[in-house]
PAPAMI-763240 format. One record per residue (C-alpha): residue in three letters; x, y, z. Coordinates in steps of 0.1 Angstrom, whole numbers, plus 5000, padded with zeros to 4 digits. Each point is the difference from the previous one (the first is absolute). Layout:
{residu:Ala	X:X	Y:Y	Z:Z} $
...
REM end
This chain:
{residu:Unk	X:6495	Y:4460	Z:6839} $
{residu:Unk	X:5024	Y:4985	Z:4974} $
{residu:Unk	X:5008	Y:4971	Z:5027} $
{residu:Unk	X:4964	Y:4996	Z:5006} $
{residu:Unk	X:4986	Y:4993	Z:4961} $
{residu:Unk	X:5030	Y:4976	Z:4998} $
{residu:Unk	X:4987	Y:4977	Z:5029} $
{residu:Unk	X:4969	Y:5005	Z:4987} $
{residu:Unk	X:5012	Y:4983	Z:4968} $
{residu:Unk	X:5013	Y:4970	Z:5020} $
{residu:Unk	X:4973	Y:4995	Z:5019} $
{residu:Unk	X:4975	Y:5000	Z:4965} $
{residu:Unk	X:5032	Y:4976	Z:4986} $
{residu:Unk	X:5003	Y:4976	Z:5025} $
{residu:Unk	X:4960	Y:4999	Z:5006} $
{residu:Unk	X:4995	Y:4986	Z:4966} $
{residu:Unk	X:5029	Y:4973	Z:4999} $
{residu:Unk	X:4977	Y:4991	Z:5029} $
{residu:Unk	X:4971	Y:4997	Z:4984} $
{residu:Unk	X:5020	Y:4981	Z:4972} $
{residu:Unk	X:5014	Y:4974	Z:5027} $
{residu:Unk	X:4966	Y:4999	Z:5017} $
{residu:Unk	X:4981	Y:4987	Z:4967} $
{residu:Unk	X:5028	Y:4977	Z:4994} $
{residu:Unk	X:5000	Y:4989	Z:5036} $
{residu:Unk	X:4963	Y:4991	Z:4991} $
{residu:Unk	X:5006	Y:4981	Z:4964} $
{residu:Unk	X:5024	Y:4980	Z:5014} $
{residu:Unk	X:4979	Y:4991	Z:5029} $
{residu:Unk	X:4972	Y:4987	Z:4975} $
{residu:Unk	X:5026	Y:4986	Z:4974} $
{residu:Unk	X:5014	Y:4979	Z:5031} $
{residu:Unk	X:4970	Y:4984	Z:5013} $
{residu:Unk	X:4999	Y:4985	Z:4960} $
{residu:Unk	X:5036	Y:4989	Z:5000} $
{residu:Unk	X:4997	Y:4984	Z:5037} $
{residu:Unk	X:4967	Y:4979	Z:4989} $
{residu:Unk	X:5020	Y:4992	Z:4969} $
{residu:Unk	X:5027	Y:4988	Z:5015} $
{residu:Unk	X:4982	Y:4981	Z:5028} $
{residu:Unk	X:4978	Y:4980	Z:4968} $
{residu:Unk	X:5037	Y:4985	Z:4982} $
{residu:Unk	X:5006	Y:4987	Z:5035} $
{residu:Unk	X:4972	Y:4968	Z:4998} $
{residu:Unk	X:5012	Y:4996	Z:4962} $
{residu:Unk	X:5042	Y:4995	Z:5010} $
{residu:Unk	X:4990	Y:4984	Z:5025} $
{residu:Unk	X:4980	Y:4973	Z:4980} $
{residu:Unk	X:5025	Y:4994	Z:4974} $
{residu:Unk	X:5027	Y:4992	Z:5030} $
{residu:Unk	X:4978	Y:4973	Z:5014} $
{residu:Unk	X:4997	Y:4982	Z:4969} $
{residu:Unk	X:5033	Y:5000	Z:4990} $
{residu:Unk	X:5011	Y:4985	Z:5036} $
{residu:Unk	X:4978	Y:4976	Z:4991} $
{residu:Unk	X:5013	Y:4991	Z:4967} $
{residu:Unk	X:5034	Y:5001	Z:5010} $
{residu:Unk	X:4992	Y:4976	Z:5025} $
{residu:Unk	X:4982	Y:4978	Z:4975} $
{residu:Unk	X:5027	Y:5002	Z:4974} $
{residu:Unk	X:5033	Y:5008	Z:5026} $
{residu:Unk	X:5022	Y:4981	Z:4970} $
{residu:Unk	X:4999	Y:5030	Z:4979} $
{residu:Unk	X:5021	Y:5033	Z:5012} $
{residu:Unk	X:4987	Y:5030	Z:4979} $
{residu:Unk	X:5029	Y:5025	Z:4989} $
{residu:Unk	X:4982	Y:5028	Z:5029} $
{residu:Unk	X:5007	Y:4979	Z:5027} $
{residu:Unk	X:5036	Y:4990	Z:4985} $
{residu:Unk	X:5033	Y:5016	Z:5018} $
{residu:Unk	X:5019	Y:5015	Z:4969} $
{residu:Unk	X:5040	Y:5009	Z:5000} $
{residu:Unk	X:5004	Y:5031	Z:4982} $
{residu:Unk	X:5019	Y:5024	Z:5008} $
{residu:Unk	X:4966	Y:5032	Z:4997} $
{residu:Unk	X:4968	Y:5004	Z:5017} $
{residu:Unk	X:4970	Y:5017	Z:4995} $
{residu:Unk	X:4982	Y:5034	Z:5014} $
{residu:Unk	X:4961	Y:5005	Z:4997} $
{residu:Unk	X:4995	Y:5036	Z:5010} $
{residu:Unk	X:4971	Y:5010	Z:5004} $
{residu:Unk	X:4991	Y:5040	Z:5005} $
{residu:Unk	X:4977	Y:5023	Z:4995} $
{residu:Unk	X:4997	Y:5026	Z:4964} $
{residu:Unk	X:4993	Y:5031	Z:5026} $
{residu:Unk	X:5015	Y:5014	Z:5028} $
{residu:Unk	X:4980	Y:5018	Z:5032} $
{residu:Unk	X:4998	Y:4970	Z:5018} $
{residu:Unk	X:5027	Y:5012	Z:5026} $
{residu:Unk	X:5028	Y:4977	Z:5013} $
{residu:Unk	X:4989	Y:4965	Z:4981} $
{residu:Unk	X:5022	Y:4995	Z:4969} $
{residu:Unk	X:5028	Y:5013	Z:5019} $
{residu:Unk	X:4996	Y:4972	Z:5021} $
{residu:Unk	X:4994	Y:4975	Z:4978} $
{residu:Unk	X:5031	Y:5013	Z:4973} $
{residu:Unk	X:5018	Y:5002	Z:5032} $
{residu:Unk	X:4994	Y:4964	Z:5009} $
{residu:Unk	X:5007	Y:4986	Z:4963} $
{residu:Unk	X:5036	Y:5019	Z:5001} $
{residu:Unk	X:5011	Y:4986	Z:5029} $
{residu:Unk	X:4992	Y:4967	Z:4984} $
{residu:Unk	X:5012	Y:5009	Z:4970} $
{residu:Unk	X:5038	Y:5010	Z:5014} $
{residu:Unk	X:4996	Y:4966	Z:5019} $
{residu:Unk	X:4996	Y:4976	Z:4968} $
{residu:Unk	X:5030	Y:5025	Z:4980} $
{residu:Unk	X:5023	Y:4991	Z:5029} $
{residu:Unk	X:4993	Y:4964	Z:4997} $
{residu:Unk	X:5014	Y:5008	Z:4960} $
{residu:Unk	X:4960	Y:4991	Z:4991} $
{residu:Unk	X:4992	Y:5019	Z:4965} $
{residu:Unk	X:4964	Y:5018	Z:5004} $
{residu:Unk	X:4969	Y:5001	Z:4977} $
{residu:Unk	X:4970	Y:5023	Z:5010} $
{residu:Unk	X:4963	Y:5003	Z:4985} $
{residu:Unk	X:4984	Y:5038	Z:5013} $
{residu:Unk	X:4964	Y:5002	Z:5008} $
{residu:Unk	X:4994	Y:5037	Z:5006} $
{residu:Unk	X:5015	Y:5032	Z:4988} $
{residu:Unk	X:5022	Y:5004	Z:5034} $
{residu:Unk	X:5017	Y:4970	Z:4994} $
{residu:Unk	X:5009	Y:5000	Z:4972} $
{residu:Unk	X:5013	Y:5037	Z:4999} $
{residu:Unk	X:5023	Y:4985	Z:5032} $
{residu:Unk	X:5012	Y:4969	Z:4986} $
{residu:Unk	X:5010	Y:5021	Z:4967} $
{residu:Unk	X:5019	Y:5025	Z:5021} $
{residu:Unk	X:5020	Y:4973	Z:5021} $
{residu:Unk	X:5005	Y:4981	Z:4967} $
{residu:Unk	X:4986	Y:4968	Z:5003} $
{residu:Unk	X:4989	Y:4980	Z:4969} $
{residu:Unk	X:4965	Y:5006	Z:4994} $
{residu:Unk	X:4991	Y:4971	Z:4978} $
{residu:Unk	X:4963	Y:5012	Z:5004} $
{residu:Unk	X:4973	Y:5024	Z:5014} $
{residu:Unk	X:4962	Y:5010	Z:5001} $
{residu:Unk	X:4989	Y:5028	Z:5012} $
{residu:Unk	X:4968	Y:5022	Z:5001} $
{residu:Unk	X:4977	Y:4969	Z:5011} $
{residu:Unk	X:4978	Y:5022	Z:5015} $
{residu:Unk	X:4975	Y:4997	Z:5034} $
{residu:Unk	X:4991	Y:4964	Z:4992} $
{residu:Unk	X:5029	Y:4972	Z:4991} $
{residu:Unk	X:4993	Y:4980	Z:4964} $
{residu:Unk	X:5019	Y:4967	Z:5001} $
{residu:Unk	X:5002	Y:5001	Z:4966} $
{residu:Unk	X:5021	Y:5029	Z:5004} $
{residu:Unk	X:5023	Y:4986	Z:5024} $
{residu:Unk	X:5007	Y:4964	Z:4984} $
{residu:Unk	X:5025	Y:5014	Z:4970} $
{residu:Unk	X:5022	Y:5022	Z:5022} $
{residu:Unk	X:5000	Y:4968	Z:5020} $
{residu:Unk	X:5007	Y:4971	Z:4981} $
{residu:Unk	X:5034	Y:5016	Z:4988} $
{residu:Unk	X:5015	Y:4989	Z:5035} $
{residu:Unk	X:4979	Y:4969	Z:5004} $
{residu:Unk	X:5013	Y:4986	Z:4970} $
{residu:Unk	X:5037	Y:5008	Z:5007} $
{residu:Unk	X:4992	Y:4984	Z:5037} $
{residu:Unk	X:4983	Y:4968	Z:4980} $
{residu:Unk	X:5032	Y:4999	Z:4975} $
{residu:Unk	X:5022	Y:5003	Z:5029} $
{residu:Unk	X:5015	Y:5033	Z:4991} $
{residu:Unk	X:4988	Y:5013	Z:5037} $
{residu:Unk	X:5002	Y:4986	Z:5036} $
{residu:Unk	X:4977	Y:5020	Z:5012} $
{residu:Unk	X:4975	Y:5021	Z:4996} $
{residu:Unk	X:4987	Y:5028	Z:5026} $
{residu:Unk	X:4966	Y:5011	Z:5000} $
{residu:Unk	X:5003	Y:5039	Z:5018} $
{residu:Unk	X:4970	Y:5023	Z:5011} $
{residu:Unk	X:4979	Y:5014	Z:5026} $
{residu:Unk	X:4976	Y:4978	Z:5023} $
{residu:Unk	X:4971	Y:5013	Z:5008} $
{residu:Unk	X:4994	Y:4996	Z:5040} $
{residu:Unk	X:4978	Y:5025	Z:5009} $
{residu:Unk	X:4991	Y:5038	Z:4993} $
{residu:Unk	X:5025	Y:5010	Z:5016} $
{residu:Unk	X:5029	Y:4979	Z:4998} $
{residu:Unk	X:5014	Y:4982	Z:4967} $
{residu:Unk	X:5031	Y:4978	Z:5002} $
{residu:Unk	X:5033	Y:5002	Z:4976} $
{residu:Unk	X:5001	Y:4963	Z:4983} $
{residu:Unk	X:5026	Y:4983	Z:4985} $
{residu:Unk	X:4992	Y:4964	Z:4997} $
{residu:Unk	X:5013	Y:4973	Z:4978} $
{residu:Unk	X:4975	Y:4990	Z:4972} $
{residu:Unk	X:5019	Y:4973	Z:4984} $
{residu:Unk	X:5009	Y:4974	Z:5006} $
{residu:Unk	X:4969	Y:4991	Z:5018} $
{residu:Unk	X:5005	Y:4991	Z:5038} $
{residu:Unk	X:4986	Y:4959	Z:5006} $
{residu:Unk	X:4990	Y:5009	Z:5029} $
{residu:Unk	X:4975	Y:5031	Z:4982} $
{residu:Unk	X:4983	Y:4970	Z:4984} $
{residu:Unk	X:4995	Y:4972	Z:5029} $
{residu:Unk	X:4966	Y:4991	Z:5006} $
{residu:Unk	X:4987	Y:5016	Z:5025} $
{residu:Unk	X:4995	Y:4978	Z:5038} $
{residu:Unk	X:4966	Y:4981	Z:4996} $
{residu:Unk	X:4996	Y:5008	Z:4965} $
{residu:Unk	X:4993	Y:4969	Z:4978} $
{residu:Unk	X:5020	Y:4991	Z:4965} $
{residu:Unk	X:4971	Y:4995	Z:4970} $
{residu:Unk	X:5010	Y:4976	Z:4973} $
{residu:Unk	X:4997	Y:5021	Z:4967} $
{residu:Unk	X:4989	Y:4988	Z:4970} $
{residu:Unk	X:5027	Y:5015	Z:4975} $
{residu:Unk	X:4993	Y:5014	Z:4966} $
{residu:Unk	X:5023	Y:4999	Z:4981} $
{residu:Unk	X:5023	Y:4988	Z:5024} $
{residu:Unk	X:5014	Y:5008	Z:5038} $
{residu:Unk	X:5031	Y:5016	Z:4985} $
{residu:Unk	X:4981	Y:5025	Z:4974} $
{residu:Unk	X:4977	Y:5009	Z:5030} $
{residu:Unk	X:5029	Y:5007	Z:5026} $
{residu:Unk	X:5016	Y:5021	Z:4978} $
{residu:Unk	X:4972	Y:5022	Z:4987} $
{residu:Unk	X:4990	Y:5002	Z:5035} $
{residu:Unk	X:5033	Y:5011	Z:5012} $
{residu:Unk	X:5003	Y:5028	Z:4977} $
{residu:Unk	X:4965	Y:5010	Z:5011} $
{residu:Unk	X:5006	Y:4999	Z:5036} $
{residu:Unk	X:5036	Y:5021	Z:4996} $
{residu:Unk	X:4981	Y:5026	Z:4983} $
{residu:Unk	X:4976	Y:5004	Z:5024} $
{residu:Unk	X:5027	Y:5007	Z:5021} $
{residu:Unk	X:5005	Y:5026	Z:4984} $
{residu:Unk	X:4967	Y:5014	Z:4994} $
{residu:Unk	X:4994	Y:4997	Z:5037} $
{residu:Unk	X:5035	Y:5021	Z:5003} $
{residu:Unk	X:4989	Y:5027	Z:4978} $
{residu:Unk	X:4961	Y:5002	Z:5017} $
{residu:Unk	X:5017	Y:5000	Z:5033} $
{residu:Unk	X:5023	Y:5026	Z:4990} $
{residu:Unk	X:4973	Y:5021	Z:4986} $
{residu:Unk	X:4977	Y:4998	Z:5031} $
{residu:Unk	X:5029	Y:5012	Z:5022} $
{residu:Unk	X:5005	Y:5030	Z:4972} $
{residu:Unk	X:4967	Y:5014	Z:5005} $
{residu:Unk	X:5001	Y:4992	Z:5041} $
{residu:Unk	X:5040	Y:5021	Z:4998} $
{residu:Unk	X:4981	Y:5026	Z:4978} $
{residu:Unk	X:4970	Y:5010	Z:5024} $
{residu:Unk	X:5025	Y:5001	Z:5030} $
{residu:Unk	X:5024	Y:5021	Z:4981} $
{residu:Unk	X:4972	Y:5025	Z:4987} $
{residu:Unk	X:4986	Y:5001	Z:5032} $
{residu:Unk	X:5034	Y:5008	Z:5018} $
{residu:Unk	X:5005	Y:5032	Z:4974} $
{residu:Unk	X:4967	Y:5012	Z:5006} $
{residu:Unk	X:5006	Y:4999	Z:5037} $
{residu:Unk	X:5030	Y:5018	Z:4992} $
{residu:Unk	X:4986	Y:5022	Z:4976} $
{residu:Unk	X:4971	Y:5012	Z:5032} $
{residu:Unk	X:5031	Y:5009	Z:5019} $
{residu:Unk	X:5015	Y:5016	Z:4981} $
{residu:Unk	X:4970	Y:5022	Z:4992} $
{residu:Unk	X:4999	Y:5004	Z:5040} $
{residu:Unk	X:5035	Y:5014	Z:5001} $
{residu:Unk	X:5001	Y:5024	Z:4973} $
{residu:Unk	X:4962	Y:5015	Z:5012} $
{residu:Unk	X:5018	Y:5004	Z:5030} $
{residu:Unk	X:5030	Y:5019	Z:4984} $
{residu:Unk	X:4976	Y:5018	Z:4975} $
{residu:Unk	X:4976	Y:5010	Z:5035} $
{residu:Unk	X:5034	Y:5013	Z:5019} $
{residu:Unk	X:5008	Y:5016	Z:4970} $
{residu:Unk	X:4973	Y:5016	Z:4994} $
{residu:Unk	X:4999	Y:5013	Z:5040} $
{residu:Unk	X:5030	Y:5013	Z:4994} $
{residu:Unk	X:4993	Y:5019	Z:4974} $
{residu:Unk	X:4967	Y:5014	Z:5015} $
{residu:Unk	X:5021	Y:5005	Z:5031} $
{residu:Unk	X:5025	Y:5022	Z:4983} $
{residu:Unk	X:4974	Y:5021	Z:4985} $
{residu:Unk	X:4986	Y:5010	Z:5030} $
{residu:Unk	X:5033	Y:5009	Z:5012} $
{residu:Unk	X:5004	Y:5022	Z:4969} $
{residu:Unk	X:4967	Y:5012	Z:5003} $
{residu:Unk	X:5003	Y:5011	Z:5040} $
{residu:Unk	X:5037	Y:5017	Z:4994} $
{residu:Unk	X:4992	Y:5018	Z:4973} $
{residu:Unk	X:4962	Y:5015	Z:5019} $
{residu:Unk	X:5023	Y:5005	Z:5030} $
{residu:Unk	X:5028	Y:5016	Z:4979} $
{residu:Unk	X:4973	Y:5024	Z:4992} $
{residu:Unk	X:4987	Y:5007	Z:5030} $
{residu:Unk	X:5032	Y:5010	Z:5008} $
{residu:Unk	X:5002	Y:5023	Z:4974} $
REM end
């Protein structure tokens, strides 16, 4: 029964990788219903900060701030943002499949590129298809820090308010629903006029200014940019988790039939065996009745 105590170690193999894909299936479900909530609480705080700078570029439409300026320069900009572990089936391939097709598109147009990594996965990808990193952060955890984000950051947003970049292109996963997350590549700067138009039936508050309009537009710019941002990487991190669960829970489907099919081979077997025994068993009592 050589064949048989092999099968019997795949079946004792593949039950525990499904034990070990059930318990993730189940951290991941907890760990999701965080990052959703999360993510859904940035939403009311972007959201703010775009209202009241459409209203102050309304009140003070003579100054242009160096965002929402169209800059000549012959590079552009990648925010990618992935995640530090893998297990989460088919999503950074998507996404990293999404910012290479945009990334051939600006090379052809004889655009240099610049790219900040957020996650382990991008940046191992955008070192092996040599594009200049001119800054990461990675291992940021289940729960985004801001503070973490703003350094790698600010390296582009500079070069974009010096006029160094013409664009710059936010990339990462939007969170839709449990079961479906969307490949983004959107641009991030500069920012679209229309992204800050009051809203239809909203009404235009006359600030009081301190110091002045100008100091307060462009603090408030940065702010809302990086919020952008933050929003990217919360979003991205809610469809991690969602991607995880379905992918754990897909192996440890897999994993069941798998048990199925190789009880069923270890059971036929195993009849075989028994069956072939008998048969031994009857010719050699009938060989000596013979005798």
């Amino acid at each position: 029964m050589a064949a048989g105590k092999e099968i019997r170690g795949k079946i004792k193999s593949v039950e525990n990788t499904k034990k070990i894909t059930k318990a993730m299936e189940m951290v991941a479900a907890s760990k999701m219903r965080k990052a959703q909530d999360r993510m859904r609480a940035a939403r009311p705080y972007s959201e703010k900060i775009r209202n009241i700078a459409a209203n102050l570029g309304q009140a003070n439409p003579e100054y242009t701030h160096a965002f929402m300026k169209v800059n000549e320069a012959k590079a552009v900009g990648f925010i990618v943002v992935t995640t530090d572990k893998g297990l989460c089936g088919g999503m950074n391939t998507n996404v990293l499949r999404a910012v290479t097709a945009k990334l051939r598109e600006q090379q052809q147009a004889g655009n240099a590129v610049e790219a900040v990594a957020i996650g382990n996965k991008g940046l191992g990808f955008l070192n092996r298809i040599g594009a200049r990193v001119v800054s990461h952060v990675t291992q940021l955890g289940d729960t985004p820090h801001l503070d973490k984000l703003i350094g790698p950051m600010k390296v582009l947003l500079d070069a974009y308010a010096e006029g160094k970049l013409s664009a710059v292109y936010l990339c990462y996963t939007k969170f839709i629903n449990t079961m479906r997350q969307e490949s983004v590549v959107e641009q991030l700067l500069p920012l679209a006029a229309d992204a800050l138009k009051m809203e239809k039936g909203q009404h235009s508050w006359d600030y009081i200014y301190e110091p002045d309009a100008q100091s307060v537009i462009d603090e408030l710019l940065v702010r809302y940019v990086e919020s952008l941002a933050y929003q990217a990487v919360a979003e991205n991190m809610a469809s991690e988790q969602s991607a995880r669960m379905v992918a754990m829970k897909a192996a440890t489907d897999n994993a069941g039939s798998v048990i199925d099919e190789l009880k069923l081979v270890y059971n036929k077997t195993r009849q075989a065996g028994i069956t072939k025994e008998l048969s031994e068993i009857v010719s050699g009592a009938a060989a000596a009745a013979g005798v």
